[in-house]
C-alpha positions as CSV (number, residue, x, y, z in Angstrom):
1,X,2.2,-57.6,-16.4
2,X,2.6,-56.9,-12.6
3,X,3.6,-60.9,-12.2
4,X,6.3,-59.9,-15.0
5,X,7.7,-56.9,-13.5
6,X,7.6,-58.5,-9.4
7,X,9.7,-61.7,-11.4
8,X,11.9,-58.5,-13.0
9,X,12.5,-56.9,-9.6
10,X,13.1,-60.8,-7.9
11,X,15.7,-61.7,-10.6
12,X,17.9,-58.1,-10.2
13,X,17.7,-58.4,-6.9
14,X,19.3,-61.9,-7.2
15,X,21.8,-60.7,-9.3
16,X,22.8,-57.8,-6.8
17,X,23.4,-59.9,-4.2
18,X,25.1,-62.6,-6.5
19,X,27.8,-59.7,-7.2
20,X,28.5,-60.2,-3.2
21,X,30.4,-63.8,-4.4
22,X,31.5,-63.1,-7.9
23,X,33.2,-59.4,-7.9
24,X,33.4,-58.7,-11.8
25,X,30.3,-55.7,-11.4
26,X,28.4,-57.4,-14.8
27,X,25.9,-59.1,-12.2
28,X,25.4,-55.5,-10.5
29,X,25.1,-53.5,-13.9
30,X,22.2,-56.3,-15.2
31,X,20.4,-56.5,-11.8
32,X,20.1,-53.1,-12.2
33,X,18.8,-53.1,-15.9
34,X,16.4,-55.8,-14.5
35,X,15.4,-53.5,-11.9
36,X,14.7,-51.1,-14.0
37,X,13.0,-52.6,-16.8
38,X,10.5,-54.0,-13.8
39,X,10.0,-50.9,-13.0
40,X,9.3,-49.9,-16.0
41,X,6.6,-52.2,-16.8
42,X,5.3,-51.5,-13.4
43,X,4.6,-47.5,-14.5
44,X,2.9,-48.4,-17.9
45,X,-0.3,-47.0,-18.5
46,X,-2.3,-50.3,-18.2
47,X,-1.6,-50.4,-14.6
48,X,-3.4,-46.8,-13.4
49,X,-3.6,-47.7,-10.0
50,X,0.4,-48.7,-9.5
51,X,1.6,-45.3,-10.7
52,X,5.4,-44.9,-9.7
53,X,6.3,-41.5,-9.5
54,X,9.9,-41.5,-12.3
55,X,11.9,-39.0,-10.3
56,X,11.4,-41.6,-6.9
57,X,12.4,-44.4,-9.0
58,X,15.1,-42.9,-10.4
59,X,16.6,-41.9,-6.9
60,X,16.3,-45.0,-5.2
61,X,18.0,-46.5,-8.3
62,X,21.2,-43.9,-8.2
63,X,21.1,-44.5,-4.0
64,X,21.2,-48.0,-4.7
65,X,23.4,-48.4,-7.5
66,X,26.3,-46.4,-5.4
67,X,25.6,-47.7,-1.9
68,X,26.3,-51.4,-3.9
69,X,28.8,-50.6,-6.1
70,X,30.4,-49.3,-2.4
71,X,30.1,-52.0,-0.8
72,X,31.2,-54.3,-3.3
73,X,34.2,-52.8,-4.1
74,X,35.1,-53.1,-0.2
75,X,34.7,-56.9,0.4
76,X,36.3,-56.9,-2.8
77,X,39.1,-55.2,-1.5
78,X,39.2,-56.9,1.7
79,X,40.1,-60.2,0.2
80,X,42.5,-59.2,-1.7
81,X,44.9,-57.8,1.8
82,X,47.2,-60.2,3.4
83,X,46.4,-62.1,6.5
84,X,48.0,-59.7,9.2
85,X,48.0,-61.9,12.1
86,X,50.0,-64.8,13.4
87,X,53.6,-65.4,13.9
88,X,54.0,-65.2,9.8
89,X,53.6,-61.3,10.0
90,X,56.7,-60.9,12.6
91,X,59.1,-62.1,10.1
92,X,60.5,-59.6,8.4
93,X,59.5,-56.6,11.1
94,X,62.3,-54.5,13.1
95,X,62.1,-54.5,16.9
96,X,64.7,-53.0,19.7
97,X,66.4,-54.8,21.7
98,X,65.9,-53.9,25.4
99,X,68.4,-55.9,26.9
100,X,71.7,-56.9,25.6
101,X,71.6,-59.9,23.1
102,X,74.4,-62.4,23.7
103,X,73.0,-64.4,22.5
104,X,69.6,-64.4,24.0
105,X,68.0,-61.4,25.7
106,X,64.5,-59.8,25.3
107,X,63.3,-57.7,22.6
108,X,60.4,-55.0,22.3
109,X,57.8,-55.2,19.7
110,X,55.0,-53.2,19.2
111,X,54.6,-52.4,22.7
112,X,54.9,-56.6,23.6
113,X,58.5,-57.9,25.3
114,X,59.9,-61.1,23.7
115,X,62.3,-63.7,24.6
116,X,65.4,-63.4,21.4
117,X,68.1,-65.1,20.1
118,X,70.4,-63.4,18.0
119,X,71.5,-65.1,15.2
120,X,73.9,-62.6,14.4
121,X,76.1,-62.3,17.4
122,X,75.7,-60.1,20.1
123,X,73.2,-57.2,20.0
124,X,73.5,-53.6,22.1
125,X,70.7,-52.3,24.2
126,X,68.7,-50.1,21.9
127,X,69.7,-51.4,18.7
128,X,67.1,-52.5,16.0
129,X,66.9,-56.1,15.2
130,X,65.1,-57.8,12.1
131,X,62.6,-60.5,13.5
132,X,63.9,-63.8,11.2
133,X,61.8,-66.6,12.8
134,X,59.4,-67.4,15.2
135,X,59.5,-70.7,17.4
136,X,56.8,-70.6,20.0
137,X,57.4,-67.4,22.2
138,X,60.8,-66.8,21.0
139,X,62.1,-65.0,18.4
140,X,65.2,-65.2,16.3
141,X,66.6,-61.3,15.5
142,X,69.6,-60.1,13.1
143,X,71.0,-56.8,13.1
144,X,69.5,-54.4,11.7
């Protein structure tokens, strides 16, 4: 009986952290049952001297069942964000131009100064561009 319920406790923990790669929560909610029944088996009468106190049990079960669901539900989350780095995440964004562009002439972007050529004639001091392409430190603007 206590080989049973250690193999019970060994299979939901499996499951738990099998959730980690598969993010539908059925491998959580069954490595939980299997936690539980192993408990279970581990408080039945036969076994006198492995006693588990129910109100312990069912405590660490509630901490564990949130703290998981919690942190699956962010890795979860973090996959499914866009990639916010690299010179794919300029396009689209609005910068100021800090010197006139006619056509080239430098640009501010979140705090960084870049070269710029403006695609779309020339450009005031001040004014907001949108960031159209990216080749190597230079960046192609349109007006705003």
């Amino acid at each position: 009986m206590v080989a049973l319920s250690i193999l019970l406790l060994i299979l939901g923990l499996g499951l738990i952290i099998g959730e980690f790669f598969t993010g539908s929560h059925l491998l959580i909610a069954l490595g939980i049952i299997f936690i539980i029944i192993g408990v279970l088996f581990l408080t039945s009468p036969d076994l006198r001297p492995l006693q588990v106190n129910w109100w312990l049990v069912i405590l660490i079960l509630l901490i564990l069942a949130g703290a998981l669901t919690f942190a699956v539900s962010r890795i979860r989350n973090s996959y499914h964000h866009q990639v916010a780095t690299g010179k794919e995440d300029l396009i689209g964004k609005t910068a100021v131009a800090q010197t006139a562009l006619d056509p080239e002439g430098t640009v501010l972007y979140m705090g960084e100064l870049w070269r710029a050529i403006s695609a779309s004639g020339k450009i005031l001091t001040e004014q907001e561009v949108t960031i159209k392409g990216v080749e190597g430190l230079t960046l192609t603007v349109e007006k705003k």
